[in-house]
Backbone as CSV, one residue per row, in Angstrom:
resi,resn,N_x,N_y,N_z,CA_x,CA_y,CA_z,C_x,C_y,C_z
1,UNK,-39.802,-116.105,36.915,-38.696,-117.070,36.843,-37.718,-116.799,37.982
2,UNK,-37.056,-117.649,38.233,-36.589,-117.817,39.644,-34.897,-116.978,38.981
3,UNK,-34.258,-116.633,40.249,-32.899,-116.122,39.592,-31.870,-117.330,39.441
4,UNK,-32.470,-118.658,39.972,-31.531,-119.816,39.932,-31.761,-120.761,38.110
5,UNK,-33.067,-120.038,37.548,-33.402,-120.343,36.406,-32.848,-119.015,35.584
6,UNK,-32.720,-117.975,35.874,-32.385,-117.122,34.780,-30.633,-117.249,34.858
7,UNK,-30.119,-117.871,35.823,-28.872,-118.298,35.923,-27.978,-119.243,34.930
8,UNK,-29.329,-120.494,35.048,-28.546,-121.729,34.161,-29.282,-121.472,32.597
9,UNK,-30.389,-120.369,32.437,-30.150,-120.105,31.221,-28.854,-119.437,30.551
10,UNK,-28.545,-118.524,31.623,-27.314,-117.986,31.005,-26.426,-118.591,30.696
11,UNK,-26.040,-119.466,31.421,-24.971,-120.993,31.582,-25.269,-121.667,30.074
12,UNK,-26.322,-121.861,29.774,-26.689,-122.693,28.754,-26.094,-121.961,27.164
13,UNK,-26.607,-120.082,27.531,-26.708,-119.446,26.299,-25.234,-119.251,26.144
14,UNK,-23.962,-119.168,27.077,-22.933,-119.308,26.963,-22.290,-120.157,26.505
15,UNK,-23.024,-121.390,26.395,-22.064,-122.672,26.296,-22.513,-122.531,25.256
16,UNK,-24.105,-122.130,24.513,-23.974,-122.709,23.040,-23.444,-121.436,22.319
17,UNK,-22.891,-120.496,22.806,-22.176,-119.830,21.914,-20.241,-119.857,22.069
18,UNK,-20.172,-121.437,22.349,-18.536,-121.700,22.066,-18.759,-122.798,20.997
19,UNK,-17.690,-121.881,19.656,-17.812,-123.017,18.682,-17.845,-124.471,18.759
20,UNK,-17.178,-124.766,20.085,-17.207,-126.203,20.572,-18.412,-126.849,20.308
21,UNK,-19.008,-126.530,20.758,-20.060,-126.683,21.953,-21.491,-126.185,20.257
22,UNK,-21.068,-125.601,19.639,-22.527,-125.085,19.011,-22.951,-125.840,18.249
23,UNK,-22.659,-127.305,17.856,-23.573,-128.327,16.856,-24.730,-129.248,17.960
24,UNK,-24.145,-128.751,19.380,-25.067,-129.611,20.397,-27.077,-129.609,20.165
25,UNK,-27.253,-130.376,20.521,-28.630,-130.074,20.858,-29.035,-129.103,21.877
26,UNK,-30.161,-128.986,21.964,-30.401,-127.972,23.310,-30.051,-128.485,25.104
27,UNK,-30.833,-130.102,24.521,-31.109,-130.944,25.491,-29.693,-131.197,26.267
28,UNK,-28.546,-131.371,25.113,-27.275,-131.422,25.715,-26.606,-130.425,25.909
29,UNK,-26.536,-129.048,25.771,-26.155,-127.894,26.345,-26.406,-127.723,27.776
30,UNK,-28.098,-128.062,28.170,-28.725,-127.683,29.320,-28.043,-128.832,30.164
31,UNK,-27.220,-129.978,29.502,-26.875,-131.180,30.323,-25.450,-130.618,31.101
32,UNK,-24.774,-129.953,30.195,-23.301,-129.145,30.190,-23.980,-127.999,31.464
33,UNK,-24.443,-127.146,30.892,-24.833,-126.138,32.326,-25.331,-126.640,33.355
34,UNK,-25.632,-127.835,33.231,-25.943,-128.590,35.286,-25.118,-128.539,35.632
35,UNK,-24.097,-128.797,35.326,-22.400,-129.529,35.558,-21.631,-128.129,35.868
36,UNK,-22.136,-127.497,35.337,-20.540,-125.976,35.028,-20.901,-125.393,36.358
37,UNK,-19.794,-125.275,36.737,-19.785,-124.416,38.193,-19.194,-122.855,38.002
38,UNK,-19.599,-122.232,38.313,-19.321,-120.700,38.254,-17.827,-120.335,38.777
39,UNK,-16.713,-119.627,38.606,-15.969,-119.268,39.809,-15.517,-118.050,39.095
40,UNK,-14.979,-117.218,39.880,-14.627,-116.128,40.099,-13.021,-116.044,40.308
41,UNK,-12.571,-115.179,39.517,-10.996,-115.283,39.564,-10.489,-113.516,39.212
42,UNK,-10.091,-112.915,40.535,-9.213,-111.542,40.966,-8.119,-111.261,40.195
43,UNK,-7.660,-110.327,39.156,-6.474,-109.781,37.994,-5.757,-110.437,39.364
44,UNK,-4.740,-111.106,38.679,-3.859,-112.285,38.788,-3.297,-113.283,39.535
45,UNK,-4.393,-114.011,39.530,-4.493,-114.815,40.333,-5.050,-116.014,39.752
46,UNK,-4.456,-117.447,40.138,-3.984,-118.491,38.972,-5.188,-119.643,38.858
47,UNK,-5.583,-119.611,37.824,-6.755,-120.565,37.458,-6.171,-122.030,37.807
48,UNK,-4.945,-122.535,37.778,-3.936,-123.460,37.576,-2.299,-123.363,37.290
49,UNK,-2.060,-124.112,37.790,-0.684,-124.008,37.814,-0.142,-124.948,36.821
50,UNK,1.168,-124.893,36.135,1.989,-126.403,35.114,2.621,-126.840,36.361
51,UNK,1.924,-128.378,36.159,2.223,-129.851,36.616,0.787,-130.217,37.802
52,UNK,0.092,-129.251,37.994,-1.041,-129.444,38.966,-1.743,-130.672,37.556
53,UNK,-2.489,-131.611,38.483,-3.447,-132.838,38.349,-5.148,-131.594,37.957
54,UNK,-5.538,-132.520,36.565,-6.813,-131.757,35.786,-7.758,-132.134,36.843
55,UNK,-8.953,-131.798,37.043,-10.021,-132.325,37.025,-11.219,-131.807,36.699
56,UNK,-10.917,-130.471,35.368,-12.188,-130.094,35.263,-10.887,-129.139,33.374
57,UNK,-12.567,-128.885,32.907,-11.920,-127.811,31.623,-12.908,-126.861,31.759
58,UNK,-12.137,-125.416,31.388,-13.043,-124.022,31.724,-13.540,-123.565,30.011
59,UNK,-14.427,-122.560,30.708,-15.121,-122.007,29.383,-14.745,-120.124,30.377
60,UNK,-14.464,-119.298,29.469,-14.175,-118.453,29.669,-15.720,-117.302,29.876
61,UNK,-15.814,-116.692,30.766,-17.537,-116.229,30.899,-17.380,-114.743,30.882
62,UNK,-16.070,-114.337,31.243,-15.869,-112.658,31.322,-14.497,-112.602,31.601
63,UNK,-13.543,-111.365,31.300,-12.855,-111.116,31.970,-11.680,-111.668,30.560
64,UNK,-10.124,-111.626,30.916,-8.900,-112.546,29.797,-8.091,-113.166,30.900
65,UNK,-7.235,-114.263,30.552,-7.198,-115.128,31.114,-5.356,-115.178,30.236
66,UNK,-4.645,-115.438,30.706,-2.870,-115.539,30.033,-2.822,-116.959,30.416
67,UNK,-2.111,-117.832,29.235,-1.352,-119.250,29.061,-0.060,-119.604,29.005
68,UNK,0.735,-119.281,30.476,2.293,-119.467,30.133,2.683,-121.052,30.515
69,UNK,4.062,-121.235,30.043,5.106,-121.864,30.233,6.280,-121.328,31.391
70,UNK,6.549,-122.066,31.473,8.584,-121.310,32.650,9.191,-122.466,31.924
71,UNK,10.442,-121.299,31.593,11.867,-122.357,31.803,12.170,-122.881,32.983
72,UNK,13.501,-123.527,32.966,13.643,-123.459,34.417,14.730,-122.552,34.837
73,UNK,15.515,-121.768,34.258,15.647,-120.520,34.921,14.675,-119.580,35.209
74,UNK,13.389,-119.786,35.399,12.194,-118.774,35.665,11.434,-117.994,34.951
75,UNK,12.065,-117.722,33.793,11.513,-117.094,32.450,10.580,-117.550,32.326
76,UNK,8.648,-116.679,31.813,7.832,-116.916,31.506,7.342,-116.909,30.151
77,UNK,6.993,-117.659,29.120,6.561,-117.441,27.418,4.910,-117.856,27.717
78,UNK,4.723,-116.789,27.255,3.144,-116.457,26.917,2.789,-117.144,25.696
79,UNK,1.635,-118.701,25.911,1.511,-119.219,24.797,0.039,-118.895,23.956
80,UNK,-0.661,-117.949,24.908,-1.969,-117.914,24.028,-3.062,-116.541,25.663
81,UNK,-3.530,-116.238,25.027,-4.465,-115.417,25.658,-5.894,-115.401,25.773
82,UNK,-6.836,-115.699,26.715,-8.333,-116.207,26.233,-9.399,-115.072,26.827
83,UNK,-10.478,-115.254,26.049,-11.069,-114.077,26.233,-12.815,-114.880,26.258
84,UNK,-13.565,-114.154,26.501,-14.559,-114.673,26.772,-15.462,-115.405,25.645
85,UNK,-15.703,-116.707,25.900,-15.948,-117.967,25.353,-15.202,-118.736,24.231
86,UNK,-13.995,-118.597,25.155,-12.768,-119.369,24.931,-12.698,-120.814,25.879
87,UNK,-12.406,-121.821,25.484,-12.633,-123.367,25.923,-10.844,-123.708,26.333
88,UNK,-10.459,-123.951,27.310,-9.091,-124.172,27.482,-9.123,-125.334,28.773
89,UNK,-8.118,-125.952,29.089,-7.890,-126.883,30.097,-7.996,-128.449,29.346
90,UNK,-8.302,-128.500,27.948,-8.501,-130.301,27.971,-7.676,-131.219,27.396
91,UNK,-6.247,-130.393,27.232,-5.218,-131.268,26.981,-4.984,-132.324,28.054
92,UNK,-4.967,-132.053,29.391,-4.884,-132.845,30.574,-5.616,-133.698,30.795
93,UNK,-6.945,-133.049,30.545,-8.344,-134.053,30.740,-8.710,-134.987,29.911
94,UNK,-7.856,-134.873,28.343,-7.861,-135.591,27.226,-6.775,-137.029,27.637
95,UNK,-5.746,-136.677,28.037,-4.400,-137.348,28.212,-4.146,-137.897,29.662
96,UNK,-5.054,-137.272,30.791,-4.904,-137.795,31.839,-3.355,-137.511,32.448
97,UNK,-2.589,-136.729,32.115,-1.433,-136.576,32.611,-1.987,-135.006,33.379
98,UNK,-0.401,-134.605,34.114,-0.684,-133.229,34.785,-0.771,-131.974,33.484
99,UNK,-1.257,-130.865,34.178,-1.119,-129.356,33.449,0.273,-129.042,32.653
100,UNK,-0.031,-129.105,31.538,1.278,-128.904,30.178,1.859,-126.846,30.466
101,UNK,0.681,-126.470,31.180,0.672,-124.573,31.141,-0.032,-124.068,32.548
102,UNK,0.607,-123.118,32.764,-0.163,-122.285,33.960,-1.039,-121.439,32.997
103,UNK,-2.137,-121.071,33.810,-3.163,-119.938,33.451,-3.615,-119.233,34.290
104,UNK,-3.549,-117.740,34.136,-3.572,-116.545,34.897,-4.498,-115.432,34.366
105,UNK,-5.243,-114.850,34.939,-6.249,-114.034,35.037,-5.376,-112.739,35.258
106,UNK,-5.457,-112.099,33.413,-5.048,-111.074,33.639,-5.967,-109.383,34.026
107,UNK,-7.167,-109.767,34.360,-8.130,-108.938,34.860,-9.381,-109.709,35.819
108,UNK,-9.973,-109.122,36.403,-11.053,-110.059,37.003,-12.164,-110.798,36.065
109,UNK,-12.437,-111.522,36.215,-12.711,-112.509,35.280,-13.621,-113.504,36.183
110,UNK,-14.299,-114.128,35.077,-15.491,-115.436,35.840,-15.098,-116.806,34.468
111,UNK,-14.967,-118.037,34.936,-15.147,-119.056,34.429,-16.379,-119.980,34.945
112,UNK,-16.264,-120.900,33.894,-16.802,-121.951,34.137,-16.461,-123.144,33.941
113,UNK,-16.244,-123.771,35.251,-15.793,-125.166,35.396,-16.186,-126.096,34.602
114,UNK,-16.075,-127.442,34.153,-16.572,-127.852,33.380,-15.942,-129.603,34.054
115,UNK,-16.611,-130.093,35.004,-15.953,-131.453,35.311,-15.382,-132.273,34.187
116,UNK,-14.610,-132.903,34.578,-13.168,-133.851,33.393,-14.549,-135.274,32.963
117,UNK,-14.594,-135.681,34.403,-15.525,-137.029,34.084,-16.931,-136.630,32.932
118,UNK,-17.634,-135.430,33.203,-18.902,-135.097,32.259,-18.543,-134.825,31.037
119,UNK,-17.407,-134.097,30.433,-16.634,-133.679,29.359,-16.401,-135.367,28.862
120,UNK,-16.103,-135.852,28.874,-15.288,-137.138,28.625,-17.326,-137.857,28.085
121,UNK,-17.203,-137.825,29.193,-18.440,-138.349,28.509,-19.555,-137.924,27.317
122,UNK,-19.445,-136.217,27.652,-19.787,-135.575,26.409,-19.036,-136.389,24.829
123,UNK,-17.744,-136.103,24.686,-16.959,-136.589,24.259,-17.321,-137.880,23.133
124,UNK,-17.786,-138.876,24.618,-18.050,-139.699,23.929,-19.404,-140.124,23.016
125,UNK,-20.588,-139.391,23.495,-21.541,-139.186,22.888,-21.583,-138.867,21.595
126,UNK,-20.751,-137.705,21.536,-20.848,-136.529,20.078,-19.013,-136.610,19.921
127,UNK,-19.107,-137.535,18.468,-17.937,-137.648,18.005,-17.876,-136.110,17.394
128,UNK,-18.460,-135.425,16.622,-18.236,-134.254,16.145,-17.793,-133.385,17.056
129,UNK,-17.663,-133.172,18.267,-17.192,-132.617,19.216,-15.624,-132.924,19.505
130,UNK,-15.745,-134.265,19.378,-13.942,-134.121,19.458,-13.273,-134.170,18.493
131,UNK,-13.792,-133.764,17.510,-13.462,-133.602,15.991,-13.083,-131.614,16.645
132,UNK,-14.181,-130.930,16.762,-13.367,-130.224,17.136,-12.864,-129.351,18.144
133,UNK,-12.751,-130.257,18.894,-11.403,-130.482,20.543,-9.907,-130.634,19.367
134,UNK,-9.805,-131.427,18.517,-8.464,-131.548,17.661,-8.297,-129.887,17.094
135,UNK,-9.097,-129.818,16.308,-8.943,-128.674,15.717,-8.550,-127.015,16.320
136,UNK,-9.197,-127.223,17.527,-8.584,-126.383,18.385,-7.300,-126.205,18.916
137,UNK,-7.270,-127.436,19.473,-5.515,-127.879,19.816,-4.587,-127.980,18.640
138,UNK,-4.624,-127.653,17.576,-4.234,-127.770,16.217,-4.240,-126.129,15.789
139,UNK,-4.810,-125.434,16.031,-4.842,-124.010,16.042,-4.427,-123.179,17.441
140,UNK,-4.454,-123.728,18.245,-3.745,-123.577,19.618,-2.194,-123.536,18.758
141,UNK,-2.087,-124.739,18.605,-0.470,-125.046,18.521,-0.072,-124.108,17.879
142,UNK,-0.091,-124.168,16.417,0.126,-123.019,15.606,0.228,-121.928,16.245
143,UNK,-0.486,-121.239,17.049,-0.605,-119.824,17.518,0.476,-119.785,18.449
144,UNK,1.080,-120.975,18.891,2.016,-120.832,20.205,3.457,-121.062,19.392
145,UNK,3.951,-121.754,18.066,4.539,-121.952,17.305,5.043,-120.968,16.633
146,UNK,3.817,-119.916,16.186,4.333,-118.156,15.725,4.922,-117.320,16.424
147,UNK,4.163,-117.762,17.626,4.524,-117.132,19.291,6.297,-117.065,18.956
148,UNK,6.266,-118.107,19.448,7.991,-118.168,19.999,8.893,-118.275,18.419
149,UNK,8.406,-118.475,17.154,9.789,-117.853,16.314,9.600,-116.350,15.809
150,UNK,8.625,-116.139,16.374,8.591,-114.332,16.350,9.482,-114.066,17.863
151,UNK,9.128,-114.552,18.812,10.373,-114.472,19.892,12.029,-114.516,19.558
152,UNK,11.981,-115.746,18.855,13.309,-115.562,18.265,14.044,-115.445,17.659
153,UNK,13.024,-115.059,16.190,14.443,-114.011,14.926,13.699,-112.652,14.627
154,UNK,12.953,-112.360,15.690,12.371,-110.642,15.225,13.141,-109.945,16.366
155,UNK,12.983,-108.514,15.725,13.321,-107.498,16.804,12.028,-107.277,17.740
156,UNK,12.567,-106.128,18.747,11.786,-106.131,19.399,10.556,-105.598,19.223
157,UNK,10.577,-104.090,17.979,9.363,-103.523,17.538,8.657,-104.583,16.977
158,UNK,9.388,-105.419,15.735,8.681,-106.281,15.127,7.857,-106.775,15.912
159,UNK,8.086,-107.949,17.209,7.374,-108.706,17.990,6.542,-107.715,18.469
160,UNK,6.323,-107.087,19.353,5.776,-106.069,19.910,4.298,-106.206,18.768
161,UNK,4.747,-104.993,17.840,4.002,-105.035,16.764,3.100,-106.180,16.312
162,UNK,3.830,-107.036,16.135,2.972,-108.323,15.881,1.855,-108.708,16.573
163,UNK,2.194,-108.509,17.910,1.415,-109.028,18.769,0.336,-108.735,18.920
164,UNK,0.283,-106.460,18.873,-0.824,-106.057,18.366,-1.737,-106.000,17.451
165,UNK,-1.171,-106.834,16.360,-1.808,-106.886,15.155,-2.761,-108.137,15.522
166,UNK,-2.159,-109.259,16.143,-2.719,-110.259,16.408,-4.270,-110.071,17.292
167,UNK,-3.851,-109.500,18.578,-4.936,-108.902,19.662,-5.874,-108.184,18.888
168,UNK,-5.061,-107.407,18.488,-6.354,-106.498,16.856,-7.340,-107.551,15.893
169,UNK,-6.694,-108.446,15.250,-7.793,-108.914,14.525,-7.968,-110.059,15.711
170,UNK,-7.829,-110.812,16.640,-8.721,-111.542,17.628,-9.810,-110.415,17.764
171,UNK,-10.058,-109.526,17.879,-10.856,-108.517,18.793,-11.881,-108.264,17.234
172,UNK,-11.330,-107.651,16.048,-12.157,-107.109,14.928,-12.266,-107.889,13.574
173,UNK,-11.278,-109.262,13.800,-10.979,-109.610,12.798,-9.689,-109.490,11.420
174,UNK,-9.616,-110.626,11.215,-8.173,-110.435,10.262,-8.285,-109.145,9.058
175,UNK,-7.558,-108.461,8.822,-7.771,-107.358,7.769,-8.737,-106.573,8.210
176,UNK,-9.222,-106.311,9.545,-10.297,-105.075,9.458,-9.879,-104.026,9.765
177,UNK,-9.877,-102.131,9.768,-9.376,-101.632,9.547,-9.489,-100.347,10.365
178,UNK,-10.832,-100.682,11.581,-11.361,-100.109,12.267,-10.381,-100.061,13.594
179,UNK,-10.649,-98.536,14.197,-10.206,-98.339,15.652,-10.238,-99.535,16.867
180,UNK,-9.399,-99.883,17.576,-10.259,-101.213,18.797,-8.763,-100.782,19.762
181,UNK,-9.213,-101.092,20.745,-9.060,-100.460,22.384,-8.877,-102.073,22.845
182,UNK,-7.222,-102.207,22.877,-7.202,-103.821,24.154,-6.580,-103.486,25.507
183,UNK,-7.350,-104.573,26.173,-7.531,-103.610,27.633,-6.295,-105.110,28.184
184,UNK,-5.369,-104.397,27.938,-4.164,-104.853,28.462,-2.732,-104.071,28.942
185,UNK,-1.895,-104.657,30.306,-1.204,-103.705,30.892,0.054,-104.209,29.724
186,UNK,1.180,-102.919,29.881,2.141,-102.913,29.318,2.994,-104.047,29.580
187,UNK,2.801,-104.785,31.094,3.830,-105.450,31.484,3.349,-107.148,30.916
188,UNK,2.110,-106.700,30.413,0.968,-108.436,29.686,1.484,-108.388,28.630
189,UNK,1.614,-107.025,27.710,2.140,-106.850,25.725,3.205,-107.626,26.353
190,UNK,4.480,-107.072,27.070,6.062,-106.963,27.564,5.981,-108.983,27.002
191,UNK,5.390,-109.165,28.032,5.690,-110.933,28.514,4.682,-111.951,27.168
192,UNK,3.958,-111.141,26.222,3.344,-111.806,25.149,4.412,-111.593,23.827
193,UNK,5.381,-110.457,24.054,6.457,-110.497,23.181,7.874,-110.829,23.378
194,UNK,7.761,-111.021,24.684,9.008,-111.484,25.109,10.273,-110.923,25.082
195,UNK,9.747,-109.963,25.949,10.756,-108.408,26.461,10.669,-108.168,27.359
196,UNK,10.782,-106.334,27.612,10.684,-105.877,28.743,9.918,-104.983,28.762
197,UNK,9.111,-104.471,29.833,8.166,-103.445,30.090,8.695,-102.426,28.955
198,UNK,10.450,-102.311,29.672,10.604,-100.653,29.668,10.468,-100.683,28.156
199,UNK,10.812,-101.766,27.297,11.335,-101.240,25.628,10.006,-101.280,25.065
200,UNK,8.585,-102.156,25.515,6.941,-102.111,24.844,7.062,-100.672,25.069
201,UNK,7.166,-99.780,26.546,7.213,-98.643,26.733,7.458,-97.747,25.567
202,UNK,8.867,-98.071,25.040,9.367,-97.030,24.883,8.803,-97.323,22.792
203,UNK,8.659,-98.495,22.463,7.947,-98.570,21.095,6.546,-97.961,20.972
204,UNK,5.476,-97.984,22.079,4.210,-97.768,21.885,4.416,-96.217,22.279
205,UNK,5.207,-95.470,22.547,6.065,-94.010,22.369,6.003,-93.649,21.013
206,UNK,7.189,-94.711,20.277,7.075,-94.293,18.888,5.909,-94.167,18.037
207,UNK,4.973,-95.260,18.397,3.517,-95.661,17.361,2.877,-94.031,17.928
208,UNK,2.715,-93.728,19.414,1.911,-93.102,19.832,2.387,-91.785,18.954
209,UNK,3.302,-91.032,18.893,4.111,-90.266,17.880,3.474,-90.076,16.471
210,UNK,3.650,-91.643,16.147,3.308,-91.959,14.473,1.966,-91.746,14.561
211,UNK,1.140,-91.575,15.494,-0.675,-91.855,15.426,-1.052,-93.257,14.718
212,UNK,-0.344,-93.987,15.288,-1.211,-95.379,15.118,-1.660,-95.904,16.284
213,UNK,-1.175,-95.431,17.440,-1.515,-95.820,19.158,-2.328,-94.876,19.732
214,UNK,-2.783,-94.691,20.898,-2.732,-94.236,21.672,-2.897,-94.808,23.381
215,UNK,-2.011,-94.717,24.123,-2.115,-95.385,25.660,-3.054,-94.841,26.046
216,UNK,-3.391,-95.851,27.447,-3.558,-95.249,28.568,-3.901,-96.160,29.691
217,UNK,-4.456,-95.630,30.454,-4.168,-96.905,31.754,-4.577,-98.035,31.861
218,UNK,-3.630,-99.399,31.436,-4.293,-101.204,31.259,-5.067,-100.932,29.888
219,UNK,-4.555,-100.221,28.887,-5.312,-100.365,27.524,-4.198,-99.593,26.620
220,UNK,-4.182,-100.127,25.404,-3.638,-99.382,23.868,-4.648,-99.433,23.341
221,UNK,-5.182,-98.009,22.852,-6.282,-98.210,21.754,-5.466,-97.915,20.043
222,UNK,-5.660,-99.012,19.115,-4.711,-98.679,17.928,-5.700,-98.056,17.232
223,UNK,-5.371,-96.742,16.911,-5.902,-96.312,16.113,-6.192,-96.434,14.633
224,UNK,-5.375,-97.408,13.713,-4.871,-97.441,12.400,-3.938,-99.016,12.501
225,UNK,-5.171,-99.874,12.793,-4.591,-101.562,12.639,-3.106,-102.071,11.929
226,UNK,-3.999,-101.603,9.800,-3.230,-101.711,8.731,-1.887,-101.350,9.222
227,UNK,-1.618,-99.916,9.989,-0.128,-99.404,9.759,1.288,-99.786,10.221
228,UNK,0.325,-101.218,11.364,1.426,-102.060,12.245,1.799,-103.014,11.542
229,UNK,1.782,-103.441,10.807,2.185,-104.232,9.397,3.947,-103.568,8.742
230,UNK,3.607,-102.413,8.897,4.762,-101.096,8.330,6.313,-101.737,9.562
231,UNK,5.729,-102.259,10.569,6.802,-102.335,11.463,6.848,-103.997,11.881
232,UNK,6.250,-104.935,11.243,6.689,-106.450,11.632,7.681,-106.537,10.026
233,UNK,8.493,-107.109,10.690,9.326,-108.118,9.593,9.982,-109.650,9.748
């Protein structure tokens, strides 16, 4: 088999493992991987910018990927974080207006393009598909909704805390109870809780103390999920 065939199998076996994407046929998966273009994206450096014009939606292939907003005093709010075979970009491509969010590659990372015009047409083929395109953007929202009133009536451990609890069960699942290692810098927690380096610093100090943390370089591994619960309110 050729490496240009063991390629768009991979393309294919990726796409049918995004919930999106997994009631497809085969025939229309392999239609989706003609279309998906590969690209490559360097820790931080911008998949898109808010107000840039769509013309394509990504599927996440390796690597995490950050979803902010700016005020317009410059302030950044972190609305969601994607990780590999995560589906993002089709609010624009849905609505035809510009980018609602910037998205940034918070490690090196590979996507896959996904043209606006072939999506649309997917779309229209398989109503069950944009059945759930809603549902996503409906659980998107929510997640960006917790986001910011944990931004603004928690303290700072609380948020902090939260956040890890969140990254924790994305990674093992809600209530699981096992060790997990997220490979994220202090200054990514900082701007997903909406602080500052120095004070994530100086809390993942305290946890590290308590033995529910432990640092180290672009990673917290939590040792003891349950015990960050002890510190959101």
């Amino acid at each position: 088999m050729s490496g240009k065939g063991r390629e768009g199998e991979g393309v294919a076996a990726l796409i049918g493992s995004v919930p999106l994407f997994s009631d497809l046929e085969p025939a229309e998966m392999e239609r989706i991987a003609d279309v998906a273009v590969p690209r490559s994206f360097p820790a931080g450096s911008m998949v898109f910018r808010e107000g840039d014009h769509s013309d394509a939606c990504y599927v996440v292939r390796s690597g995490l990927f950050r979803v902010t907003r700016e005020y317009p005093d410059g302030r950044a709010i972190t609305l969601a974080t994607l990780a590999p075979g995560d589906f993002f970009g089709e609010l624009a491509m849905l609505d035809g207006e510009v980018r609602s969010a910037s998205v940034e590659s918070v490690e090196d990372g590979e996507l896959l393009a996904l043209p606006a015009t072939d999506m649309l047409s997917l779309l229209e083929r398989n109503p069950e598909i944009t059945v759930k395109v809603a549902t996503a953007l409906t659980r998107r929202l929510r997640q960006a909704n917790e986001r910011i009133s944990r931004q603004s009536f928690q303290t700072v451990p609380s948020r902090v805390a939260g956040v890890l609890a969140q990254l924790a069960a994305e990674e093992i699942g809600e209530g699981a109870e096992r060790e997990v290692t997220i490979r994220m810098k202090q200054a990514d927690l900082a701007q997903l809780a909406g602080t500052s380096r120095e004070s994530v610093s100086r809390f993942l100090a305290d946890l590290e103390r308590a033995g529910i943390v432990e640092g180290g370089r672009g990673r917290v591994t939590i040792l003891d999920p349950p015990r960050l619960k002890d510190y959101i309110f």
